[in-house]
N, C-alpha and C positions, 0 to 999 in steps of 0.2 A: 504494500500500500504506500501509495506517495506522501511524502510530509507535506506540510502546509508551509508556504514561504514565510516567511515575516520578514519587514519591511519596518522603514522608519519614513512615516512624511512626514516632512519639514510645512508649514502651513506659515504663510505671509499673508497682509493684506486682510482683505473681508476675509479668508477662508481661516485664518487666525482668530479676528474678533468673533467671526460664528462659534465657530471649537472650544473658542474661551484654552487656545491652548496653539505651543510656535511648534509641539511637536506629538504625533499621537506612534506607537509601537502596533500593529497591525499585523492581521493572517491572512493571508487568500491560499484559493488553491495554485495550484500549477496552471502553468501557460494564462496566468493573468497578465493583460494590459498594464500598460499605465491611464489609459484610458478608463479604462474597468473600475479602477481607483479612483478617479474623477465621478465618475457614475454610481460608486459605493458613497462618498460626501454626498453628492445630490440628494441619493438615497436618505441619509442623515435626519439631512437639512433641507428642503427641498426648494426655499429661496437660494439655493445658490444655481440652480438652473439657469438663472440668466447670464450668469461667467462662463457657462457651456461651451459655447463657439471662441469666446476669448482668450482663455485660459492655458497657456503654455505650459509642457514638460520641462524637467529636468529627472535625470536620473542621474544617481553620482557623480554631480557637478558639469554635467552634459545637457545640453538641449537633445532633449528627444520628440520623438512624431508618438502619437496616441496608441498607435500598435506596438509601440514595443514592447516586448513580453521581459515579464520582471523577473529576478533571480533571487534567490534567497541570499538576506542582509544587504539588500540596496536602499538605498537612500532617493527615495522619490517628492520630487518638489512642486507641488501645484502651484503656478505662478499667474497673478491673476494681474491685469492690466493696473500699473500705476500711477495713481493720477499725479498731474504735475509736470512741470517738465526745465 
């Protein structure tokens, strides 16, 4: 039987003030996204649905695309548009 990954996101931004937290410790199964991650928050929380189309990857200090598939002890960052400039 396959273990379950866990993962640490890093949370910025709205997805910070929602969580009420900069860092949560997390399980998924195998062959999850980081997409899927984004989609587990919404899940949550489900006003964060409008950061959906906006919201950029990171994965251990890399931008990543929504498919990438996550490995056990990565560090994934939901990165949501910053106002300001």
């Amino acid at each position: 039987m396959e273990t379950q990954l866990k993962i640490s996101l890093k949370l910025f931004a709205v997805y910070q003030e929602t969580f009420g937290s900069a860092e949560l410790n997390l399980k998924f199964p195998p062959q999850t996204s980081v997409g899927e991650v984004l989609e587990w928050a919404i899940a949550q929380h489900p006003q964060l649905a409008k950061w959906r189309d906006i919201t950029r990857f990171g994965v251990n200090l890399q931008f990543v695309e929504a498919d990438t598939l996550l490995a056990d002890g990565d560090e994934v960052v939901l990165i949501p548009p910053v106002s300001g400039g």
